[in-house]
FIMAR-880895 format. One record per residue (C-alpha): residue number from 1; residue in three letters; chain; x, y, z. Coordinates in steps of 0.2 Angstrom, whole numbers. Example, Ala and Ser with C-alpha at 12.3 -4.5 7.8 and 13.67 -1.06 7.14 Angstrom:
// FIMAR-880895
+-----+-----+----+-------+-------+-------+
:   i :  aa : ch :    xx :    yy :    zz :
+-----+-----+----+-------+-------+-------+
:   1 : ALA :  A :    62 :   -22 :    39 :
:   2 : SER :  A :    68 :    -5 :    36 :
+-----+-----+----+-------+-------+-------+
END
This chain:
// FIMAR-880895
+-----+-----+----+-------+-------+-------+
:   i :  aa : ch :    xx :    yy :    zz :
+-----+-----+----+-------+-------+-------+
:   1 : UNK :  A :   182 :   305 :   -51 :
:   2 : UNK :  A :   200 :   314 :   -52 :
:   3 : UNK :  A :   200 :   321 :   -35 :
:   4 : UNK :  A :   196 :   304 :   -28 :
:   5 : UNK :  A :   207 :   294 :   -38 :
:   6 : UNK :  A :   219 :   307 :   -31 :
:   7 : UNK :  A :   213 :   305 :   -13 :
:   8 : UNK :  A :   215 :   287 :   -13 :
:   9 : UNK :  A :   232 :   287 :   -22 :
:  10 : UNK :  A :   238 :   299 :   -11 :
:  11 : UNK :  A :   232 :   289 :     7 :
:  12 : UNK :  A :   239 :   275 :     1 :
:  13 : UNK :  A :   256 :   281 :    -5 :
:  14 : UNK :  A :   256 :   289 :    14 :
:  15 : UNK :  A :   252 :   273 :    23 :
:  16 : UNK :  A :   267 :   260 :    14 :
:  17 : UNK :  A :   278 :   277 :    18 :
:  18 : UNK :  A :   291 :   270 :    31 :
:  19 : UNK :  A :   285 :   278 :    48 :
:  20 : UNK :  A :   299 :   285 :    61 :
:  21 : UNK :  A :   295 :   284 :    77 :
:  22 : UNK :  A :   304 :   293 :    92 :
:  23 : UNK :  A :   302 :   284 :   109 :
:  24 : UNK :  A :   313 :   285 :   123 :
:  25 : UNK :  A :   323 :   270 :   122 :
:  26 : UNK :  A :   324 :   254 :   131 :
:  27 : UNK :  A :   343 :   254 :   139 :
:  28 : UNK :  A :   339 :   256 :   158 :
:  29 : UNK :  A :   348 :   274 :   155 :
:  30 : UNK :  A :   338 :   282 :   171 :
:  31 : UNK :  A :   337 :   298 :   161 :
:  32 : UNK :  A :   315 :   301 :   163 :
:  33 : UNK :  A :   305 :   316 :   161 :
:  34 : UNK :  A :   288 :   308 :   166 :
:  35 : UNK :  A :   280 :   326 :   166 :
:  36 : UNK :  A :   287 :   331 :   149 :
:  37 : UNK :  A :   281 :   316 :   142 :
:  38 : UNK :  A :   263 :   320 :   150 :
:  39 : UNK :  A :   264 :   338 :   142 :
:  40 : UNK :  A :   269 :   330 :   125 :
:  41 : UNK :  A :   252 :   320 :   126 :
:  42 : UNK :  A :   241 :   336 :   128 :
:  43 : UNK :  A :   250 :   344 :   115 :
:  44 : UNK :  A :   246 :   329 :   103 :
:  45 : UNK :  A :   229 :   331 :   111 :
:  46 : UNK :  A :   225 :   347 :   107 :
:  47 : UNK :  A :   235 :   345 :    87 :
:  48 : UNK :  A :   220 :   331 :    86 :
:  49 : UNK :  A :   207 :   343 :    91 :
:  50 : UNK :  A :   212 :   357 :    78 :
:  51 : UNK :  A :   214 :   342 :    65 :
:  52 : UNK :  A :   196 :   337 :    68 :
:  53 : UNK :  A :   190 :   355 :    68 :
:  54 : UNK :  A :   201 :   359 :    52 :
:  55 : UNK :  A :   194 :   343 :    41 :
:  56 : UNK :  A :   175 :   344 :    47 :
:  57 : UNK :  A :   176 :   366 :    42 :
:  58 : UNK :  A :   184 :   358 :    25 :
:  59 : UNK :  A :   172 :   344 :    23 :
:  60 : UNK :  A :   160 :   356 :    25 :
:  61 : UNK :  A :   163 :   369 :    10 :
:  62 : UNK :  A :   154 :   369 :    -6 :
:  63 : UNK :  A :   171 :   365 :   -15 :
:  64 : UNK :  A :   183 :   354 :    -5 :
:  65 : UNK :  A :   202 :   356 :    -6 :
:  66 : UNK :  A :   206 :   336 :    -4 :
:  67 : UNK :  A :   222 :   341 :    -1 :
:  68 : UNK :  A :   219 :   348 :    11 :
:  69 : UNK :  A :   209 :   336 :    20 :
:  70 : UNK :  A :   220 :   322 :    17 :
:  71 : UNK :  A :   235 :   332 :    25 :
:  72 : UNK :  A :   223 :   335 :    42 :
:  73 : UNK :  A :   218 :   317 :    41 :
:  74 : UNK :  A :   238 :   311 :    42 :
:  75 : UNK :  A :   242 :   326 :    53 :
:  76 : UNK :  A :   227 :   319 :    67 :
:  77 : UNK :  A :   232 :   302 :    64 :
:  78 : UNK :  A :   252 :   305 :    68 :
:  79 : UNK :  A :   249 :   316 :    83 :
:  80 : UNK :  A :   236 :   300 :    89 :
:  81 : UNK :  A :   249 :   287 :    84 :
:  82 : UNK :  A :   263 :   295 :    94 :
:  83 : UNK :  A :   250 :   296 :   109 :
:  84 : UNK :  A :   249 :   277 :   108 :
:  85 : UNK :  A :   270 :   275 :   105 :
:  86 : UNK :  A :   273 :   287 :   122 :
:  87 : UNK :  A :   261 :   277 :   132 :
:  88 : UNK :  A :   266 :   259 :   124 :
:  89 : UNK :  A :   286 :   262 :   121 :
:  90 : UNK :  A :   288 :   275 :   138 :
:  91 : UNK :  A :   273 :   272 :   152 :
:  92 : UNK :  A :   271 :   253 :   148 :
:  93 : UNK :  A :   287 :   249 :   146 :
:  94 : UNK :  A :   296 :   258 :   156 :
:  95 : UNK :  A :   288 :   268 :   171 :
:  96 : UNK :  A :   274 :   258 :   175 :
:  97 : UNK :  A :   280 :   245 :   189 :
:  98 : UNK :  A :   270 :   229 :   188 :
:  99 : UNK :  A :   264 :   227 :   206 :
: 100 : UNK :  A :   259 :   211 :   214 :
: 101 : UNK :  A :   241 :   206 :   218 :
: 102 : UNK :  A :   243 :   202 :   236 :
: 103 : UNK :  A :   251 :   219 :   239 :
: 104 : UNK :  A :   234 :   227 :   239 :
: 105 : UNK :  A :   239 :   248 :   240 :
: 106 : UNK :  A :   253 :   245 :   225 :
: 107 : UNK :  A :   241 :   232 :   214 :
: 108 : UNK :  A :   226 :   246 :   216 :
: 109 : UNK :  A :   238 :   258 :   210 :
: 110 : UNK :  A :   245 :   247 :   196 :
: 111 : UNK :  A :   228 :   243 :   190 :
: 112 : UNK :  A :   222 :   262 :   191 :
: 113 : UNK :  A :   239 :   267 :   181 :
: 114 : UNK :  A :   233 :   250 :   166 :
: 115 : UNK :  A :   217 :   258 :   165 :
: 116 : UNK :  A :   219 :   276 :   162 :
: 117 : UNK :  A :   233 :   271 :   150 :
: 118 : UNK :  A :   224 :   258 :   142 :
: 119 : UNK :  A :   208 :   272 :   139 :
: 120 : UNK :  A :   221 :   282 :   132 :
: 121 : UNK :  A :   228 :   270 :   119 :
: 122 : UNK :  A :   211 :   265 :   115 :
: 123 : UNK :  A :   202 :   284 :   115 :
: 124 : UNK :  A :   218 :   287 :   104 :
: 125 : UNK :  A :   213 :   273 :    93 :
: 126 : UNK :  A :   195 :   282 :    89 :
: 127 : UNK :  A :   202 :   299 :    88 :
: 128 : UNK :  A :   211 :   291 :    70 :
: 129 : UNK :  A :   194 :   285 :    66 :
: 130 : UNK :  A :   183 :   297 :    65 :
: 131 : UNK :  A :   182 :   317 :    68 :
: 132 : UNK :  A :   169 :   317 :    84 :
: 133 : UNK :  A :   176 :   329 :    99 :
: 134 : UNK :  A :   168 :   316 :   112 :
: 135 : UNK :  A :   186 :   308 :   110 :
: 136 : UNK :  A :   197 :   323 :   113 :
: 137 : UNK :  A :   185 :   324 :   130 :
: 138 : UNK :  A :   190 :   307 :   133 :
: 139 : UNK :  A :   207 :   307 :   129 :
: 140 : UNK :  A :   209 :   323 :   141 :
: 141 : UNK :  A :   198 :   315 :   157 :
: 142 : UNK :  A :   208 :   298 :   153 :
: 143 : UNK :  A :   224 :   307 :   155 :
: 144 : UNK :  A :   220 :   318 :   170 :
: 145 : UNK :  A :   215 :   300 :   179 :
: 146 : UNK :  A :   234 :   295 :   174 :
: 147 : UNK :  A :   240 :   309 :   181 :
: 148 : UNK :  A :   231 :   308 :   195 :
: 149 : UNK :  A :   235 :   287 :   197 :
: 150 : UNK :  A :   254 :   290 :   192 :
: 151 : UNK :  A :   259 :   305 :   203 :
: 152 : UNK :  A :   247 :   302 :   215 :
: 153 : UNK :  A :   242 :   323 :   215 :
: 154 : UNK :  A :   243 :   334 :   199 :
: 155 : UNK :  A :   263 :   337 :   196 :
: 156 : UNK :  A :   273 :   353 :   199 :
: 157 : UNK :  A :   277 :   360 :   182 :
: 158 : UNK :  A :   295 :   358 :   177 :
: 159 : UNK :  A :   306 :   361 :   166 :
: 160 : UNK :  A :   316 :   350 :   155 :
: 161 : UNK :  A :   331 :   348 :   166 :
: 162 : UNK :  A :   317 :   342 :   182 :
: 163 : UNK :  A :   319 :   359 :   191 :
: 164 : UNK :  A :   303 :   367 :   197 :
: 165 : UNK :  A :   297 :   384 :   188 :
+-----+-----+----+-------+-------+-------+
END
């Protein structure tokens, strides 16, 4: 009963926290990295994925460190939360160019680019939920069909000043 009183007092401590979030901003600065934003997003991927396997391996001992869970639970559902920020506050807001219906090639692309983004906020959302893989699958084909929509073939790798390796 201690260790779940502890649990819960700890997860809610963490959620009424004040949370900091680092989007690019919304001045028209011109200053875009589209492809370091798409790395980013794999790396939070693939922080999601280790957070999954790290809480179901601690789940699954005869003596769980709740700790230790509870600190894989906010790490998965950080990394899943900034997902959401750089596709809402950077893609959406920002990159994305609303297309209008009647220009059929740049609406089907607009639509394509909505979709993929929005299977991304959404797979993003289950990720937090629950500790099932399917959703790092889905949050990795999701992203390869944005990248595919957005740059039209898979982008040269760059560095962070946009010059090709």
């Amino acid at each position: 009963m201690k260790k779940l009183t502890l649990l819960l007092s700890a997860t809610i401590l963490i959620n009424f926290l004040p949370k900091v979030s680092l989007a690019h901003c919304e001045v028209p600065c011109g200053i875009y990295n589209d492809e370091l934003r798409i790395e980013l997003i794999k790396e939070h991927i693939q922080t999601i994925e280790k957070a999954m396997n790290q809480i179901t391996k601690l789940q699954s001992k005869e003596t769980i460190n709740y700790n230790q869970v509870v600190r894989w639970i906010n790490t998965k559902e950080t990394h899943a939360t900034l997902i959401q920020d750089i596709v809402n506050q950077y893609f959406l807001t920002q990159r994305v160019k609303f297309a209008i219906p009647s220009d059929k090639e740049k609406y089907s692309t607009y639509i394509n680019q909505l979709s993929s983004l929005h299977e991304l906020l959404v797979f993003s959302m289950k990720a937090k939920q629950s500790t099932d893989l399917k959703y790092i699958k889905d949050l990795n084909t999701a992203l390869a069909k944005f990248e595919k929509a957005y740059f039209g073939v898979k982008p040269h790798r760059h560095d962070l000043q946009g010059k090709h390796k």
